[in-house]
N, C-alpha and C positions, 0 to 999 in steps of 0.2 A: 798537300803533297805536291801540286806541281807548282806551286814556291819554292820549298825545297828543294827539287832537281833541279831547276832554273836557276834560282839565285843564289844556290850552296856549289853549282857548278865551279864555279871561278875563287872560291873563298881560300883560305890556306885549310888547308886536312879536308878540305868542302865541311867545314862547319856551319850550323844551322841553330840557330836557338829563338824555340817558340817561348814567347810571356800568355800567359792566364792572367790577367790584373789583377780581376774580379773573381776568381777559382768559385766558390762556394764549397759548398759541401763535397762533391763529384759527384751525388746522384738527384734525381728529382726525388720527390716523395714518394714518388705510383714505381720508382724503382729504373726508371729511362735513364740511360746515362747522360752526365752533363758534360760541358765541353775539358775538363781534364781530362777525362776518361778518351773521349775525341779525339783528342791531340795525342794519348797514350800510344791512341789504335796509327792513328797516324805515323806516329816515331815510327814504333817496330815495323811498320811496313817499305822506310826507308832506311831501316838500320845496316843495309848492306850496301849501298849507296852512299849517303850520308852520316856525317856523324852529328846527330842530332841531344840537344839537350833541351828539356821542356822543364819551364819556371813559372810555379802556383801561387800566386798572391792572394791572401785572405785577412782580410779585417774580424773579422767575428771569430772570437776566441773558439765556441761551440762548431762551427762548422769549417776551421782548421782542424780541430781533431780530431773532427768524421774523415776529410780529406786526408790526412796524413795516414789515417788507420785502412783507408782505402788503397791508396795507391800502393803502402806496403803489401797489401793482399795481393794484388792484382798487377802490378807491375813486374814485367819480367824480368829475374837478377841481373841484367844485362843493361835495363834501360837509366839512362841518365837522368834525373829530373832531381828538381830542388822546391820541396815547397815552403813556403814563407809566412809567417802572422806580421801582420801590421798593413798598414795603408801603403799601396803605389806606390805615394809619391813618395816616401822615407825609404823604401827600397830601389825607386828606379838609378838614381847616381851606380851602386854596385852593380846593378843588374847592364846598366852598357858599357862600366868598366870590363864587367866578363865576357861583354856580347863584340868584343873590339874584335873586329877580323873575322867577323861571323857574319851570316845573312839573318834577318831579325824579323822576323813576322809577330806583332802584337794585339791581341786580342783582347778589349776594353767593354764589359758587356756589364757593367755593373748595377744594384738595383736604388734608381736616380741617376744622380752626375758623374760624372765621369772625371779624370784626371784636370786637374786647373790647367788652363791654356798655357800661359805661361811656360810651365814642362812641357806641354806638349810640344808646343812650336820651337821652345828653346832647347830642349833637352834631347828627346824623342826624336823629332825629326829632323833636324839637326846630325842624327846619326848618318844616315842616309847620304851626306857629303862623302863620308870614306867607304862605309858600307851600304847592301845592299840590305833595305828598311821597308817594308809595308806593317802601315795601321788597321785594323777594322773597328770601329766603333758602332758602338749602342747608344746613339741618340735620343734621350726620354722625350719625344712630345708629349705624352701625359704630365710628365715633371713639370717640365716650362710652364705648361697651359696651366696646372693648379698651383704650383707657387706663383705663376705670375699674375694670378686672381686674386692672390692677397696684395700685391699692386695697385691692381686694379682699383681693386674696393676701396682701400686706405685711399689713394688719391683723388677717387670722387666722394666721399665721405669726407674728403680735406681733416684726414688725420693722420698719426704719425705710425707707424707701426711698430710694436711690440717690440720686448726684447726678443723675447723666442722668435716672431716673425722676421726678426731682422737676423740673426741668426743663420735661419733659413733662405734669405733671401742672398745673404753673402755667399751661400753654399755655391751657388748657380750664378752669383757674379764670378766667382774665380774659375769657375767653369769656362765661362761664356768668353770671359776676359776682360771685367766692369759690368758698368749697370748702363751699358747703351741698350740694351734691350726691354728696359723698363718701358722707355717710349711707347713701344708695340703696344704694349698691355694698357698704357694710359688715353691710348685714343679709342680702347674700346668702349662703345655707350652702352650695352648693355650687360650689366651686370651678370646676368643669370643665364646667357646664351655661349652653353661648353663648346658648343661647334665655332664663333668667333673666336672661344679661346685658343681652341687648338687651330684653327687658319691661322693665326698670330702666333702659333710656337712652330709652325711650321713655316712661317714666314721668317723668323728667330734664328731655325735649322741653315735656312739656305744663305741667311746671311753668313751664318760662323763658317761653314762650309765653304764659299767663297773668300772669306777672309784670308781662314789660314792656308787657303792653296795660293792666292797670294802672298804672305807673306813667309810661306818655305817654299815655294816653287814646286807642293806636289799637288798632282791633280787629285781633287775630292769628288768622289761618284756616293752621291745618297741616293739612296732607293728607301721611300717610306715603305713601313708594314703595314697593312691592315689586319683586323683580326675577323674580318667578313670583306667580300668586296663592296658591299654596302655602304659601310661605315669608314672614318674618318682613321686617320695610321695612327698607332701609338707610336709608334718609333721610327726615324729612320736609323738605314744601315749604312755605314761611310764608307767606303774605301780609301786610303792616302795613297796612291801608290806615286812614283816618279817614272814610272817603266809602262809602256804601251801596251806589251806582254803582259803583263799583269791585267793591266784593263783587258784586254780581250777575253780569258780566260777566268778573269770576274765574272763579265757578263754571260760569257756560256753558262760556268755555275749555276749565274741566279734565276736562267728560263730552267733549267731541268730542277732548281730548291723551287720555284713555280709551280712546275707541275705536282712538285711533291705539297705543296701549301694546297692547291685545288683538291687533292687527295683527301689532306686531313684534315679541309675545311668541309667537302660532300660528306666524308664521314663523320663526321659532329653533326650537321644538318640533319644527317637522318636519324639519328640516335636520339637527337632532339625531339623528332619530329615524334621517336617510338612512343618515347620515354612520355608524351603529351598523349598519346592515345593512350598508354594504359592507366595514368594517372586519371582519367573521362571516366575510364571501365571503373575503377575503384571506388570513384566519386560518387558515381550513382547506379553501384551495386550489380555492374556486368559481367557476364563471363567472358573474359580474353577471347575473341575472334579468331586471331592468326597469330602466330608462333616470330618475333622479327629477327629475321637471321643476321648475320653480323653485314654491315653493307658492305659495300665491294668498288670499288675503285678502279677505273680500267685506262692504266696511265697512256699504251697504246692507241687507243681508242681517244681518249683525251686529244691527243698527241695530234693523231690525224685528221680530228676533225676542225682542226685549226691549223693545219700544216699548209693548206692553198693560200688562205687567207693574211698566215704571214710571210708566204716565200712571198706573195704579190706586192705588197707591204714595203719588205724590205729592200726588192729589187727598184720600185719606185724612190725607198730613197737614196738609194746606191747610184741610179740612176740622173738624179739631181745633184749629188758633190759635185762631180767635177765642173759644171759650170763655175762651183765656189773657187775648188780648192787645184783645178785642174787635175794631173794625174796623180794618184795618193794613194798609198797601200790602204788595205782592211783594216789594219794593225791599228794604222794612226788616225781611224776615223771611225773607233767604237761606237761611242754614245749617238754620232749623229748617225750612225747604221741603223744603229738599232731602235734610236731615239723609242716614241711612246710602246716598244716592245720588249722593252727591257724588263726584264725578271720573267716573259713568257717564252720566247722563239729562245734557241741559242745554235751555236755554231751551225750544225747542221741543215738548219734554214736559211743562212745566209748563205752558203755556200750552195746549196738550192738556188738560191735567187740571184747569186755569181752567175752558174752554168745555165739560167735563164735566158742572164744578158747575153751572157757567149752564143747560145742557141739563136737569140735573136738581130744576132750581128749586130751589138753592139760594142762589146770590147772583146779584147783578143788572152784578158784571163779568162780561162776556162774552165775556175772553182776546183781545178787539181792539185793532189798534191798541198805545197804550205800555200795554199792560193792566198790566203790572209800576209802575207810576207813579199806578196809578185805584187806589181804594179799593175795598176787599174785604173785606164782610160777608155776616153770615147774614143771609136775611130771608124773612118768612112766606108760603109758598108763592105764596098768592091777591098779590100783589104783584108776583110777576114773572110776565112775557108769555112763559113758554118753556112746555115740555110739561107734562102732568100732574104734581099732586102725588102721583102714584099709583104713580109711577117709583119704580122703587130709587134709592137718594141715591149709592152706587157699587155700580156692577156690574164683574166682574171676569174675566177670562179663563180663571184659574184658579179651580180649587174653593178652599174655605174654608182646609181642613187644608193646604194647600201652599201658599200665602201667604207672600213673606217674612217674614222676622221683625219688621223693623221696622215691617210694616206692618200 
C-alpha cells in the first residue's frame, strides 16, 4: 500500500500494477490466505486513490484452477486482476508491455528459483528507467545449499553428474546467472556438514545481490529468514528498490513483520512444548495435569522491553555517520541506521533516538514531523536550544559491558 500511494502518485491515471509470479493456489491448506488474496485486500483498499490492476502468475495447472476459482468468489465485481498459467518468464515481455506507464511492484516467492537473471536484470529491471519499479524476492538458501551438495559431492567423488542432476543444476545456473557459484560448493571438505552448506548459499545470496545492484543500479536489501532464532535462515528476503523511500519504509515494515515472527515463533514454542507433555502423559499411562490454554503473545510488551535497548542502539549509530558521511538525511542512510537492527526496531525508534540526540545537544533535528526527510548533523553544543552540554551524548539502560555488540 505505501508503493502504491508513493509511486502511482506521478503515473498517468496514477496507475499501479502488482505481479504475483509465483501466485499458487491463493490459499494455504490450514485455510490462511496466501499472497493473492493479500494483494486483493490490498487493491481494494486503494481503489479510490489508485487505479490498481493485480497479475497472478502460475505454473501448476492444479493450482491455477483453485486460484482462478477463488479469486472469482472473492474478488469484488470492481476489482481488476488478471490471472495467468504458464511460467514468468513466457509471460513477463506482455505483462511490462501492459505495465508501461504504470508504477510496478513485483512479487517473486516461488517454491526453489526464481526468475533466470538474465530477465531479471534485463527485462524487469530495466523497467524502472521509465517507470517506477520495485522487486521483492524469495531467495531459497535451502535450494542453493541442497542442489549445490550435488556439486559438492560429484566434484570430490571426481565424477560427472547425472542427466537429471544436471538438469537440476542448470535450474539454478540460469537463476544465479552461470555456474560461478559452483566454486562456493567445491571448496567445501566436508561432505555431510548442512550448516557449511548453507553458510556457502548464503554466501551465494550476497554475492548475486550485490551483483545485480550493480549491474542495474538498484539498491538490493536482503534480510535472511530464520525459522527459530537458533537456527540458520532458509531464505533471504531482497528488496530491489532505486528509491530511498522505499528503503526506509521497507525497513519499518520488517521490525513490526519482526515482531509479528517473535509472535508466531513463542507461539509454536509453546504448543511444542504442550504437545511434548501430553504425548509423556500418554506414553506412560497419566492423567493430564493442566488443561494448556491457547498461548498468548504480548506484542506491546515485547515491544517495550527492547524499546531502550534499541533507541540506545540506534542513536549511537546515527551518532557515528556523520563523521563518514557529514550532514545526511534518515532517508539516505537506512541500512547504516539501522544496521544489525534491521527486521527488529522500526521507524518509531529511530525517531526516538533522533529526539535523543536533540535532547542531548547534539543536532538541531528534533525527530519532528518528516524528521527522516530534514537534515541531520553535528553541531556545537551553545547552538542548540535543548538541555545542557553537560549531558551525557547517550545514556543507556544497560551497563556498559552488556551492550549489544553492534552498538
Amino acid at each position: 500500500m505505501v508503493f502504491a500511494a508513493k509511486a502511482g502518485l506521478h503515473t498517468a491515471g496514477n496507475r499501479v500494477v502488482f505481479v504475483d509470479g509465483y501466485a499458487g493456489a491463493g490459499r494455504y491448506d490450514d485455510g490462511a490466505p496466501g499472497s493473492p488474496l493479500l494483494f486483493m485486500q490490498a487493491a481494494q483498499s486503494m481503489r479510490d486513490l489508485r487505479a490498481v490492476k493485480a497479475v497472478f502468475v502460475e505454473a501448476d495447472e492444479v493450482n491455477y484452477q483453485h486460484l482462478s476459482e477463488l479469486l472469482g468468489e472473492t474478488a469484488p465485481p470492481d476489482a481488476n486482476y488478471l490471472p495467468l498459467h504458464g511460467e514468468l518468464g513466457r509471460h513477463l515481455p506482455a505483462i511490462l508491455r501492459d505495465a508501461r506507464g504504470a508504477a510496478l511492484f513485483v512479487f517473486l516467492d516461488p517454491f526453489g528459483t526464481a526468475l533466470d537473471r538474465h530477465q531479471l536484470c534485463n527485462s524487469l529491471l530495466t523497467q524502472a528507467r521509465r517507470e517506477p519499479t520495485e522487486v521483492l524476492l524469495h531467495f531459497s538458501v535451502s535450494t542453493v545449499a541442497r542442489i549445490g551438495g550435488l556439486v559438492r559431492k560429484a566434484h570430490r567423488a571426481n565424477q560427472r553428474l547425472t542427466a537429471s542432476e544436471r538438469k537440476t543444476v542448470a535450474t539454478v545456473d540460469r537463476f544465479l546467472g552461470g555456474d560461478w557459484w559452483h566454486a562456493t560448493f567445491r571448496e567445501i571438505a566436508n561432505d555431510h556438514d548442512d550448516g557449511t552448506a548453507n553458510r556457502a548459499a548464503m554466501e551465494v545470496a550476497d554475492r548475486y545481490c550485490r551483483e545485480i545492484g550493480e549491474q542495474t543500479g538498484f539498491r538490493a536489501v536482503p534480510i535472511p529468514v530464520q525459522p527459530a532464532p537458533h537456527l540458520l535462515p532458509k531464505y533471504v528476503l531482497v528488496l530491489f528498490t532505486r528509491h530511498q523511500h522505499g528503503l526506509w519504509h521497507f525497513a519499518s515494515t520488517l521490525g513490526l513483520a519482526g515482531r509479528d515472527w517473535m509472535g508466531a515463533y513463542h507461539a509454536a514454542e509453546a504448543k511444542r512444548a504442550a504437545a511434548k507433555t501430553v504425548a509423556y502423559e500418554e506414553r506412560h499411562g497419566l492423567e493430564p495435569l493442566f488443561e494448556f490454554p491457547e498461548p498468548e503473545f504480548d506484542p506491546d510488551a515485547y515491544e517495550q522491553s527492547h524499546r531502550d535497548e534499541w533507541i540506545d542502539t540506534l542513536a549511537e549509530n546515527i551518532a557515528r555517520l556523520p563523521q563518514q558521511y557529514g550532514t545526511f538525511r534518515p532517508v539516505d542512510r537506512t541500512i547504516e541506521i539501522y544496521d544489525s537492527l534491521m527486521g527488529q526496531a522500526w521507524d518509531k525508534h529511530v525517531r526516538a533516538a533522533v529526539k535523543k540526540l536533540y535532547d542531548a545537544g547534539i543536532t538541531t533535528n528534533d525527530g519532528k514531523n518528516k524528521f527522516w526527510l530534514r537534515p541531520l548533523e553535528i553541531v556545537v553544543p551553545s547552538q542548540h536550544p535543548g538541555p545542557s552540554p553537560d549531558q551525557p551524548v547517550i545514556s543507556s539502560s544497560a551497563p556498559e559491558d552488556v551492550r549489544p555488540e553492534s552498538a
